[in-house]
Structure formats: structure tokens, C-alpha cells
VOVEX-860201 format. One record per residue (C-alpha): residue in one letter; z, x, y. Coordinates in steps of 0.1 Angstrom, whole numbers, padded with zeros to 4 digits, always signed. Layout:
residues N
AZXY
...
This chain:
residues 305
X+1457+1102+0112
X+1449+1139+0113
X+1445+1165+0084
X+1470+1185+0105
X+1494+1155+0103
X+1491+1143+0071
X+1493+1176+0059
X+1527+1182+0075
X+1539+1151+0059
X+1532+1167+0024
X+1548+1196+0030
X+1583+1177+0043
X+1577+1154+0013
X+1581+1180-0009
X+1607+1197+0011
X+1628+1167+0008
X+1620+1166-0030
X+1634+1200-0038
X+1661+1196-0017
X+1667+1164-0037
X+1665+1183-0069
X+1683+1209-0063
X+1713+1187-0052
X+1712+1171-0087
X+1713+1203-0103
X+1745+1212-0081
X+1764+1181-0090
X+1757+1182-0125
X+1767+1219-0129
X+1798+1210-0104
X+1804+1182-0129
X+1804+1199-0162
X+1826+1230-0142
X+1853+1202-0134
X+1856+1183-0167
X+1889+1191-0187
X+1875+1192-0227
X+1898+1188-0257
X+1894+1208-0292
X+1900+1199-0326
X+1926+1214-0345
X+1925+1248-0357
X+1946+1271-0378
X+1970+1297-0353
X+1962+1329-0343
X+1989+1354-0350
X+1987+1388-0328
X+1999+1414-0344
X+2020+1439-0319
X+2013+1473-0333
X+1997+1502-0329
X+1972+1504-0350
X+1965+1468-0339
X+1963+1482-0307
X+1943+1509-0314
X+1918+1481-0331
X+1913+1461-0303
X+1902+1487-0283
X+1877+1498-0305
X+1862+1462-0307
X+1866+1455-0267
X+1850+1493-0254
X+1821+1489-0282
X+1808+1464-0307
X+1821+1433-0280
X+1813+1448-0253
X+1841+1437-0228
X+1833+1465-0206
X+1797+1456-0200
X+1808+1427-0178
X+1846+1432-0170
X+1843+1470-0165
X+1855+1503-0178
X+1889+1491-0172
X+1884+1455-0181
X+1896+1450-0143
X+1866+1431-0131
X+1833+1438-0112
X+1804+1424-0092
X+1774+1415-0123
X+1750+1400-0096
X+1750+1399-0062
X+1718+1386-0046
X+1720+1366-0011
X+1710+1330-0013
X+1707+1332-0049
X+1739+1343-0069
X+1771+1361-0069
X+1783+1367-0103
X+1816+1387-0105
X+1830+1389-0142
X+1871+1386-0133
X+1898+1411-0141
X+1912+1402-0173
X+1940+1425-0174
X+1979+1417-0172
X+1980+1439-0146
X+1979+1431-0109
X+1951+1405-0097
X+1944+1398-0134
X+1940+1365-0149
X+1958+1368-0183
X+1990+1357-0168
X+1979+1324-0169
X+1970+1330-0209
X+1993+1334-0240
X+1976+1339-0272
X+1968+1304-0284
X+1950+1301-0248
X+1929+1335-0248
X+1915+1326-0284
X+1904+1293-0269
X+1890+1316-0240
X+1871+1342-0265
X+1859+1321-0294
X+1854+1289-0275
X+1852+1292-0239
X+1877+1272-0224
X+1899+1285-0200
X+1933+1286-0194
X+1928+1254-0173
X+1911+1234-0202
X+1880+1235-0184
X+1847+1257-0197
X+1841+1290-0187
X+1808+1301-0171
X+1783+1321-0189
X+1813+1340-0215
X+1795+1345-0246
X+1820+1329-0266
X+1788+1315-0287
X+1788+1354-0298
X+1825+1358-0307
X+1828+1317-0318
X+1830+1331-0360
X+1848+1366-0353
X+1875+1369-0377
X+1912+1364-0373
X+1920+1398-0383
X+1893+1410-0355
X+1904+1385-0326
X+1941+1393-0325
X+1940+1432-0318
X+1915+1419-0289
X+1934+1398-0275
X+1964+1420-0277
X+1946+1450-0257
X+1938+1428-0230
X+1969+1417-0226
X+1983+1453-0226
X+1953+1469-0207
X+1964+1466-0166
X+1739+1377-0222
X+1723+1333-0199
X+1747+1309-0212
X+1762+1286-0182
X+1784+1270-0206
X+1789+1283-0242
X+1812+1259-0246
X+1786+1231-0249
X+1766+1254-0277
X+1794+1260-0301
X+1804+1241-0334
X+1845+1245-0328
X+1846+1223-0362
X+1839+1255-0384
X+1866+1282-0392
X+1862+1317-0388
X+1859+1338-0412
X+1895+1349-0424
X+1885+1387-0423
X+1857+1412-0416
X+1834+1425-0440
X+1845+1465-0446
X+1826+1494-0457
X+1789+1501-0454
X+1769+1469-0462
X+1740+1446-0451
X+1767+1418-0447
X+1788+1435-0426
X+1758+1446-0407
X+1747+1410-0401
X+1782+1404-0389
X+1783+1428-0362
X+1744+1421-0353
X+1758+1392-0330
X+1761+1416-0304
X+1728+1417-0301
X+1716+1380-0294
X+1724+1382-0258
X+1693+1398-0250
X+1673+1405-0284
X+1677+1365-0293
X+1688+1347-0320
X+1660+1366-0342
X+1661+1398-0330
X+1627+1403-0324
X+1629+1404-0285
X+1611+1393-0253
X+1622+1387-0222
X+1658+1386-0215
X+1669+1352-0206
X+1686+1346-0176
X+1680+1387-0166
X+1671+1399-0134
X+1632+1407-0130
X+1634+1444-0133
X+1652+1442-0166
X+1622+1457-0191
X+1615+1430-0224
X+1643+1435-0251
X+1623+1451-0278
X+1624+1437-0314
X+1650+1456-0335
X+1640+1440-0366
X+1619+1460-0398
X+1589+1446-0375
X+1598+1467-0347
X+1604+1503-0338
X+1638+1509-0357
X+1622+1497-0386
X+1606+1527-0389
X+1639+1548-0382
X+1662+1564-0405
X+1695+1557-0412
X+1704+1587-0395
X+1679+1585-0369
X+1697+1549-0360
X+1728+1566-0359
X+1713+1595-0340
X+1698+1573-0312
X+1733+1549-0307
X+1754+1581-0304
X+1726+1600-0278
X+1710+1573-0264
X+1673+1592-0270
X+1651+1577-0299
X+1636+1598-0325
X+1607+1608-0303
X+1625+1618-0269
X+1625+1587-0248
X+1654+1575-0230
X+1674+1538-0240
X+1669+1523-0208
X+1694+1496-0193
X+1704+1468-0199
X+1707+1487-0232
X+1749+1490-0236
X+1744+1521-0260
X+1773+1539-0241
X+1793+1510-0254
X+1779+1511-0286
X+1783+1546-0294
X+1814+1543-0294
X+1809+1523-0332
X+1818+1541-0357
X+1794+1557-0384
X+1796+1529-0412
X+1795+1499-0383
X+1764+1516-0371
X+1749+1520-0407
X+1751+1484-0418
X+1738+1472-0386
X+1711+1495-0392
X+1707+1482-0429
X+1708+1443-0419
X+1685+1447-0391
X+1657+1467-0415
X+1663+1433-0439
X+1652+1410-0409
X+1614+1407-0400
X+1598+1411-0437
X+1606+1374-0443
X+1608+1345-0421
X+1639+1339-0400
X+1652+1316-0379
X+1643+1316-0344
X+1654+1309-0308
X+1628+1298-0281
X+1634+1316-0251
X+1648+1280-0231
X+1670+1271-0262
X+1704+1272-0267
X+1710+1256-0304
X+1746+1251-0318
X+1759+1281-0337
X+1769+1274-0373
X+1773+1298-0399
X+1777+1289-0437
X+1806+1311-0450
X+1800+1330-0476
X+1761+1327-0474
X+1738+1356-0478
X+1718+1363-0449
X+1687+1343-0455
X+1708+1313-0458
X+1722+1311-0426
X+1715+1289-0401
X+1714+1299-0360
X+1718+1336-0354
X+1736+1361-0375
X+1774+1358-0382
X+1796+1372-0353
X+1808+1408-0355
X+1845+1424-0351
């Protein structure tokens, strides 16, 4: 047999193999898409229809959620990646309005949607970080909801990463303060990781710069208070340089002063002591111990309102 020949057979050989491979990996993700999941019982969310409850949820969704990253400035929907022979990835309109999907969702269905991404249809949603929003608190998840349903970070399945045994927290930490800080400092795992310190973004495309630690380790350790503040609100650090994207600081300034100073303080706490961490390929299950301080809990920081 010639080289020539023998060579060609390697090549269809592994042809074949790939092929094979990537089959498997299109039934199995087919397969966990299709199944219909069931989740233990769990207290009632009650969505409070007022104003100010309003006004709340659209604080949460246009900055410290960040709704409008994916779904767009109007939460109507829009094309996340769209790369021929790789992906489309289109983040749906989650309005009431026309073409929007909440109409299939009353409350008790869009908190299993948020917190533990299950659709309307029982069956998991695709890459919504409910892992993030899994522990936000009641008080926080109702105005959410209710906004969406008045408005007109690479996780295939957070479902499959989530405790959805462990209550929320009843309430949101207020003020100023390293706990509520550590609260709202979910947010950030998507791309900074469960410790904050940073690396590649997982799951990003390849132009997407490293997510820089944000810990007392990195650059905002060194950063005031009001220099924290100051590059949020501008989106220029101390020194002149541009945020550059994926950054959502647009979204995030629109925090207000005392969420943006206990995230500040939490995140200057983090990387003087050992923390949990989050290989790059993992995806543990979130728990949080309520009521711990933050070097007691386990997985990444507690979910923010």
C-alpha cells in the first residue's frame, strides 16, 4: 500500500471520528434541551403591583442584573452571536409586548425562569444565568419580574449547576456594607469567575481581552472608594484608560452610590486571604450558607438585587 494511500485513510479515519463525536455531543445537548425537570417545593413569590415596585425592578434589570446586556435596551431581544457554521445565539424578547415570550409566564413561572432556569415549558433554559440570580431575594425578584411583564456569562444549562433545595434570602442587605457588597458581587462571576480574580472569559468570543482580577490583588485594590465610584459612573479608571467591552459599565453605572460602595468594599476584602475558586472548565453547584460572613461561604459570592 502507498504512503499516499495509507495516509488518506488516516485522514478519513479521523474525519469519521469527529464527525462521530460531534454527533454525540448534538444528541446529548438535544437530550438534556428536551427533558421536562420537576422542582421541589418552594415558598410563593408575591409581586407586588406598585410603583415604587416598579420603579425597583427597573433599577435591578437596566443595572446590577444586567437584563439589558443580553435582551437589549428595551429587553425586546437581540442577536448575542452570530457566527456561520458555528453559532447563532439570539437572547429572546422578554416583554409582554408583541413577539414577546412572557405571555406564556405568570409569576410563579418567570421566578422558576430567573432563579432556576426552567422555562415556561418545564424544560431548561439555555445559557440564562439563573446560577447568578438562584439566592436573589424575594423582595428583589418580584419588582423584576413585574417590570418585565410591564415593559413591551458560558453556562449551557444553569439549571443542572443550581441547588434549588436552598431558600433565598428573605431580603436584601441595605445601606453601605461589605455584606451587601458581596451580595451584589454575583454580577460579576460571569466573566471575572467564581473568585474574582479573572482570566479568560469562558465561553467568550476570541477577541474578548482577559477579565482582569477585581479583587485587593488586582488593580481596584489599589482604588479609592471614590475612585471605584468614579470609574463605574465614567467608565475611565483613575489613570485615563478606557473600560473596554465586554465590560457592562454603562449598565452598571446606573447603580447607585451605596450599591457601588459595598461592592467596592467586599471586593478590596477578597484576595488578602484565600478564597474559593472556580477552574476555568468548572461549573460547581451554587450554595450559599445564610447568614455566613463572607469567608464562610461556599461557591461564589451570594447573589445581588
Amino acid at each position: 500500500m502507498s504512503i499516499r494511500r495509507r495516509v488518506g485513510r488516516v485522514i478519513l479515519a479521523a474525519l469519521a471520528l469527529g464527525a462521530l463525536a460531534l454527533a454525540l455531543v448534538y444528541l446529548e445537548t438535544w437530550r438534556r434541551m428536551a427533558r421536562r425537570v420537576t422542582l421541589p417545593p418552594r415558598d410563593p413569590v408575591t409581586v407586588v403591583h406598585t410603583d415604587s415596585a416598579i420603579a425597583r425592578g427597573t433599577h435591578l434589570a437596566t443595572s446590577s442584573l444586567g437584563c439589558t446586556g443580553c435582551h437589549g435596551a428595551d429587553v425586546g431581544g437581540r442577536v448575542i452571536v452570530d457566527e456561520p457554521m458555528v453559532m447563532r445565539l439570539v437572547a429572546p424578547n422578554i416583554t409582554s409586548g408583541p413577539g414577546g415570550v412572557l405571555a406564556a409566564y405568570d409569576d410563579a413561572a418567570l421566578e422558576r425562569a430567573i432563579r432556576h432556569g426552567v422555562g415556561a415549558d418545564r424544560r431548561p433554559l439555555v445559557i440564562m444565568p439563573s446560577h447568578e440570580f438562584a439566592f436573589m431575594g424575594h423582595i428583589a425578584l418580584g419588582p423584576v419580574a413585574r417590570v418585565l411583564g410591564l415593559a413591551g456569562k458560558l453556562t449551557l444549562f444553569p439549571y443542572d449547576h443550581i441547588d434549588h433545595t436552598v431558600r433565598p434570602v428573605a431580603t436584601a442587605p441595605l445601606g453601605v456594607s461589605v455584606e451587601r457588597g458581596r451580595y451584589l458581587a454575583v454580577g460579576c462571576i460571569g466573566c471575572h469567575r467564581g473568585d474574582l480574580r479573572g482570566g479568560p472569559i469562558v465561553g467568550g468570543p476570541p477577541d474578548w481581552p482577559p477579565a482582569p482580577d477585581i479583587t485587593a490583588s488586582g488593580t481596584p485594590g489599589t482604588w479609592s472608594e471614590d475612585d471605584f465610584v468614579r470609574t463605574i459612573r465614567t467608565g475611565r479608571r483613575p489613570d485615563g484608560t478606557v473600560l473596554r467591552a465586554p465590560m457592562p459599565w454603562p449598565d452598571m453605572a446606573r447603580m447607585h452610590d451605596e450599591e457601588l460602595r459595598s461592592l467596592h468594599r467586599y471586593l478590596v476584602t477578597l484576595g488578602v486571604r484565600a478564597v474559593p475558586t472556580r477552574a476555568a472548565t468548572a461549573e460547581p453547584r451554587w450554595r450559599v450558607e445564610r447568614g455566613a460572613a463572607p469567608s464562610t461561604v461556599s461557591g461564589p459570592p451570594m447573589p445581588g438585587s
